[in-house]
N, C-alpha and C positions, 0 to 999 in steps of 0.2 A: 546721103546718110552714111557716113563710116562706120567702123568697126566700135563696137561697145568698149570704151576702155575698163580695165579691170584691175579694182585697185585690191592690193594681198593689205590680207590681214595680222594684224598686230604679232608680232614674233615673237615664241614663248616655247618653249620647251617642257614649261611649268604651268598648267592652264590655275591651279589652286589660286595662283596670287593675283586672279583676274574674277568680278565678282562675278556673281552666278545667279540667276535668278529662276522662279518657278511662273513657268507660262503654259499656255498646250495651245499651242498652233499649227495648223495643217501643213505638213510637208508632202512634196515629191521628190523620188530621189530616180537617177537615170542609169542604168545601167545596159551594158551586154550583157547576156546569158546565152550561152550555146548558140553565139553569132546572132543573135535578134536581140536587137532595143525593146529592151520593159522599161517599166514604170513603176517604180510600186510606192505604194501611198504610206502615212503614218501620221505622227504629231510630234513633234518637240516637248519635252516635260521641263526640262530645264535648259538653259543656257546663259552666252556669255560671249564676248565679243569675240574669241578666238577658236568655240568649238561648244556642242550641247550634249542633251542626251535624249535621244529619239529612240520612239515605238515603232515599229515596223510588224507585218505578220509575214515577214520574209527573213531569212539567216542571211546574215551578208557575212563574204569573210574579210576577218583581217587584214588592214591594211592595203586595203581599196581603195582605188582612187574613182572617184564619180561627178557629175553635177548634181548639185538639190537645189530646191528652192522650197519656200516657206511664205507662208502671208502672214503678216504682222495685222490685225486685226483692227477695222476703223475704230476711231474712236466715238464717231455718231451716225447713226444712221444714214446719214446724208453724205458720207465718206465712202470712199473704198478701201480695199483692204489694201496694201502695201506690200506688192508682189519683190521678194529677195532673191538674187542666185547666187550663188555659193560652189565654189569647187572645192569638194570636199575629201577627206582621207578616213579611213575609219579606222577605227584604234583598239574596237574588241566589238562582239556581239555575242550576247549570253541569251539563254531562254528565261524569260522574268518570270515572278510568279502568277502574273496577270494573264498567260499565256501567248504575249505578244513576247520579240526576241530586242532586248535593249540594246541598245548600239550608242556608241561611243563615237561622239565626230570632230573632227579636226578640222578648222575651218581654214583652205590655203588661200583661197583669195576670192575677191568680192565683183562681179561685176557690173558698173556703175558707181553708183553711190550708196549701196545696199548696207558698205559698213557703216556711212553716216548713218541712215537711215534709222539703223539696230541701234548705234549709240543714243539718237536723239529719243527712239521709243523707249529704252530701257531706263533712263530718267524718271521715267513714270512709273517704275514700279520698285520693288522694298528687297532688297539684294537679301540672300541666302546669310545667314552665321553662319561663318565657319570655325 
């Protein structure tokens, strides 16, 4: 078994003129902290095939670079969830008023198939007016 290929995602400068959708799905994102690998957990509230907007109860700073992944949720009980990885960059993190810290993500590339995967599940649901 070789090396997972890792396909980048759709190049945009501009995330606006890509839709967006509202979902909450479990994320992990990977990071160093003072030379030890953490983990910290969260959800995705919205997203979009080049980057979301994820909860965390961790302050990440600007313009980070990390892996995360996310599960796309079965769609019947007798499914599993749709495990994504993602290398991601982060673009702001604010304290929300729900007292989780919002975070802005920038999605640079996809490993495997993960961006098919988002495009084909997002199909299924009712894109953001903007």
């Amino acid at each position: 078994m070789g090396t997972p290929e890792i396909i980048a995602s759709p190049a945009s400068l501009e995330s606006s003129i890509h839709r967006h959708y509202l979902i909450k799905w479990k994320l992990a994102i990977s990071m160093q902290v003072n030379g030890r690998d953490r983990v910290f957990h969260g959800w995705i509230g919205e997203i979009s095939t080049v980057g979301a907007t994820a909860y965390t109860e961790n302050n990440l700073a600007a313009n980070s670079r990390f892996p995360a992944q996310f599960h796309i949720p079965p769609k019947s009980t007798h499914e599993h969830a749709m495990l994504v990885q993602v290398d991601c960059k982060s673009t702001y993190c604010v304290l929300d008023n729900n007292g989780m810290f919002r975070v802005g993500l920038q999605f640079n590339a996809f490993l495997g198939n993960g961006l098919a995967e988002l495009e084909k599940e997002l199909t299924d649901h009712v894109a953001l007016k903007r």
